[in-house]
C-alpha positions in Angstrom: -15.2 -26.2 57.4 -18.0 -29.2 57.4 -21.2 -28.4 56.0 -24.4 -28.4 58.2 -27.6 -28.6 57.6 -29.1 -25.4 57.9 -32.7 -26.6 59.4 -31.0 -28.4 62.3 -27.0 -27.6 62.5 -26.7 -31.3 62.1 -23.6 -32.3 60.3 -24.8 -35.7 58.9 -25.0 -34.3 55.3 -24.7 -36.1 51.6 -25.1 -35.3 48.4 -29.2 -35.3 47.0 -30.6 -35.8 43.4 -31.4 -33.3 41.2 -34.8 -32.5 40.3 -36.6 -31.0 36.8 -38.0 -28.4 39.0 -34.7 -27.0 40.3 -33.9 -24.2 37.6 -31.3 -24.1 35.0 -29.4 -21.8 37.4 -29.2 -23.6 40.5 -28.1 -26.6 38.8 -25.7 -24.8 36.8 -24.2 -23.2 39.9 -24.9 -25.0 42.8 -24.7 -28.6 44.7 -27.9 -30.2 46.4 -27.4 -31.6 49.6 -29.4 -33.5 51.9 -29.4 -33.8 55.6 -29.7 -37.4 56.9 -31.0 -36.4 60.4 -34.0 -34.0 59.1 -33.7 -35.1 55.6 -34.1 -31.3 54.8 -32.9 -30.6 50.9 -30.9 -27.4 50.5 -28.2 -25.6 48.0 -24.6 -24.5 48.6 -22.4 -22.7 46.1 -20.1 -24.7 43.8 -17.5 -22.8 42.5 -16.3 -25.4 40.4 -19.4 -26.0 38.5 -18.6 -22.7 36.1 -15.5 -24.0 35.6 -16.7 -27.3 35.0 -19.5 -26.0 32.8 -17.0 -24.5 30.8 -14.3 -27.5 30.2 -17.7 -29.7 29.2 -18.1 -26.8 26.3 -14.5 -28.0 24.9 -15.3 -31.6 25.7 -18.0 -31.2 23.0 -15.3 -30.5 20.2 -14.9 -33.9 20.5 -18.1 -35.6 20.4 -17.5 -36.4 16.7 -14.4 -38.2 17.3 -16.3 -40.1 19.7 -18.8 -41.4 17.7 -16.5 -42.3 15.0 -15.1 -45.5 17.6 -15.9 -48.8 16.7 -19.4 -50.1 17.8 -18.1 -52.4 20.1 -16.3 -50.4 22.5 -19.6 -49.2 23.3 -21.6 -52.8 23.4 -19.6 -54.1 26.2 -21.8 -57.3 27.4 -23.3 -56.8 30.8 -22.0 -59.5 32.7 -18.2 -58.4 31.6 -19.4 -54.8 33.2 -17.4 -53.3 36.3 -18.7 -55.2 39.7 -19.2 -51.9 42.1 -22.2 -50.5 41.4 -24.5 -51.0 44.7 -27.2 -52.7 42.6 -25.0 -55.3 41.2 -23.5 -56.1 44.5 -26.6 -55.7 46.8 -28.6 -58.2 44.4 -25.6 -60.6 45.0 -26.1 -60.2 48.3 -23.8 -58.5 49.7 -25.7 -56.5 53.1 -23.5 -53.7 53.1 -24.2 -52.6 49.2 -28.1 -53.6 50.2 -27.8 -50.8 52.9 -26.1 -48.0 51.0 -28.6 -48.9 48.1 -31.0 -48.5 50.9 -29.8 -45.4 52.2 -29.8 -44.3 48.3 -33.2 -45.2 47.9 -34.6 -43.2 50.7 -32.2 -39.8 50.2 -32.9 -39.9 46.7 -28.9 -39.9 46.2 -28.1 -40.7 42.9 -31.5 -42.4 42.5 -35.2 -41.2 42.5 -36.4 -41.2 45.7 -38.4 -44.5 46.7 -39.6 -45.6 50.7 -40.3 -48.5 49.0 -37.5 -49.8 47.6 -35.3 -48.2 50.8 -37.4 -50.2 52.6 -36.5 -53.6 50.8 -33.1 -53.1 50.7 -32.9 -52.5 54.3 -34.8 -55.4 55.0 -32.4 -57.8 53.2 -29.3 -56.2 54.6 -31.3 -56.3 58.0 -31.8 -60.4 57.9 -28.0 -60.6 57.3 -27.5 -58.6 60.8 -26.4 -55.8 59.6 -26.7 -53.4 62.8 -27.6 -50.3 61.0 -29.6 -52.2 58.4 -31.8 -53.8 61.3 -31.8 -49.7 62.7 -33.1 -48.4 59.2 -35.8 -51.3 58.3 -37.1 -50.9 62.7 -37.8 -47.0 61.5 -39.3 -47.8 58.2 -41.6 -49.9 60.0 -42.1 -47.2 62.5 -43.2 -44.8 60.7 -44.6 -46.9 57.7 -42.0 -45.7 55.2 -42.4 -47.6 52.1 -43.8 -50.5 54.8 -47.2 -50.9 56.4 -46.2 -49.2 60.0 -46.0 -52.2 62.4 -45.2 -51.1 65.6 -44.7 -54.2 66.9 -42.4 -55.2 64.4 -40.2 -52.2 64.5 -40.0 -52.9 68.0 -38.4 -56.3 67.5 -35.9 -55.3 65.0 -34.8 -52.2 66.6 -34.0 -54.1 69.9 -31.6 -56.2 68.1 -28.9 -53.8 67.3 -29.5 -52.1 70.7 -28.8 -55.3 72.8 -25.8 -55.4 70.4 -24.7 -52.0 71.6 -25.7 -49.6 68.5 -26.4 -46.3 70.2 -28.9 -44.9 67.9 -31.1 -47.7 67.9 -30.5 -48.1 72.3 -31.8 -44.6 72.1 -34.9 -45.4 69.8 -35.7 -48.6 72.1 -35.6 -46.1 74.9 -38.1 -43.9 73.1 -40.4 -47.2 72.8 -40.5 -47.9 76.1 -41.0 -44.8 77.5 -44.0 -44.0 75.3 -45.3 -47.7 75.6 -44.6 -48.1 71.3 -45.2 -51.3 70.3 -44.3 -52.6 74.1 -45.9 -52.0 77.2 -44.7 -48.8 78.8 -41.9 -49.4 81.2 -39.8 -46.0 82.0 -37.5 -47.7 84.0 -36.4 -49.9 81.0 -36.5 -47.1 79.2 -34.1 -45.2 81.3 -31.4 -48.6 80.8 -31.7 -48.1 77.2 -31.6 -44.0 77.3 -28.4 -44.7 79.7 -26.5 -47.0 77.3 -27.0 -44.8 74.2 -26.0 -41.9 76.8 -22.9 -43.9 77.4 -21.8 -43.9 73.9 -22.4 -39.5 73.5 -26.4 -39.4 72.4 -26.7 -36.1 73.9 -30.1 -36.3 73.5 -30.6 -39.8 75.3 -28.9 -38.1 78.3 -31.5 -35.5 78.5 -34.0 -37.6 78.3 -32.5 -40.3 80.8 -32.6 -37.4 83.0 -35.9 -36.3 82.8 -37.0 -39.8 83.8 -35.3 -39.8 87.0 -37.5 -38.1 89.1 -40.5 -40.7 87.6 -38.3 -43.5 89.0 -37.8 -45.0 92.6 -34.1 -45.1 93.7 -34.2 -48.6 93.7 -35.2 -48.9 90.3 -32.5 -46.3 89.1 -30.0 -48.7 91.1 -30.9 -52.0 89.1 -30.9 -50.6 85.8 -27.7 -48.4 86.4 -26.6 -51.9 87.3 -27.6 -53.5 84.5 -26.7 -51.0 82.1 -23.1 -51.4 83.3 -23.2 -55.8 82.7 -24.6 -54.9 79.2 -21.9 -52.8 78.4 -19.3 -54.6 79.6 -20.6 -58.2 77.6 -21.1 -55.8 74.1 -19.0 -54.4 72.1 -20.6 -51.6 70.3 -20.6 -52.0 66.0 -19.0 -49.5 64.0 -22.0 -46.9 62.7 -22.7 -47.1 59.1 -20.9 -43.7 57.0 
């Protein structure tokens, strides 16, 4: 049975970091998750962890042995070190590591929690056009996470993965429009854009295509209906990020 968030049923849910604030029992016992929707931080029950706690116990036998290795085992030169962590990768350049270390950044999964540094990472995986990366960075901006909010700016990055058929950020651009965000307000472009991302299951780009209907003249629901189907039929719609 997946695991969903418990603030908004969502099922968009990853592991979080650990805090000193926690409790000795929660960590012993439980998991932390975090919901990538809501970004709400809750606890489930691991009933491995006892077991766990208990095989590190014997593990500890051994410690001795450990330290009785040669020295250089343990002094393996940096550069000869594995080539998979996200951080070695992203600084190579590499946009998809830059997003996850992004994504890591800003869910505080397996890293402290930093806006900031999300913020970069998305930005560099986002001049690569990485569609999600460009979807991340247009939010940061947004809402001025770990970035001085630029409205303008997210607009502008956020429009390129929607033109390039990423349903999330068609429904954001929708959003945009209809509230006149960093563009003039224009509903009827916003009801193109809440009609693409409709078109690709964003329930809630269908509602909100609907509620714009009665705001529109039939006309205008006839070109961008129109339109909407030449733009899908030109993009092909990128794989979302895990």
């Amino acid at each position: 049975m997946p695991l969903v968030c418990p603030k908004c049923g969502s099922e968009q849910v990853r592991s979080a970091a650990l805090h000193a604030h926690d409790g000795v029992r929660r960590m012993l016992l439980h998991t932390p998750l975090r919901c990538r929707d809501c970004r709400h931080r809750f606890w489930v029950f691991n009933p491995l962890k006892p077991l766990l706690l208990l095989a590190s116990v014997g593990a500890l036998v051994g410690v001795t042995a450990w330290f009785a290795l040669d020295q250089h085992t343990a002094a393996i030169p940096a550069a000869q070190a594995p080539d998979r962590l996200p951080h070695t990768r992203a600084a190579q350049g590499d946009a998809e590591a830059q997003l996850q270390l992004g994504l890591r950044y800003a869910e505080g999964d397996g890293v402290i929690q930093n806006d900031k540094e999300a913020a970069k990472w998305f930005a560099l995986a986002a001049r690569q056009g990485l569609a999600e990366a460009q979807y991340q960075y247009g939010l940061a901006l947004l809402e001025g996470r770990g970035v001085v909010q630029d409205y303008r700016a997210a607009f502008g990055w956020l429009e390129k993965p929607a033109q390039r058929g990423y349903a999330k950020a068609q429904y954001s651009l929708g959003e945009l429009y209809r509230y006149g965000t960093g563009t003039a307000v224009d509903k009827a472009r916003a009801y193109l854009w809440f009609n693409l991302a409709a078109a690709q299951g964003v329930d809630a780009a269908a509602k909100a295509r609907d509620s714009l209907v009665w705001q529109l003249k039939p006309e205008q629901i006839a070109a961008m209906q129109e339109e909407a189907r030449h733009m899908s039929r030109n993009t092909a719609a990128p794989a979302a990020a895990p």
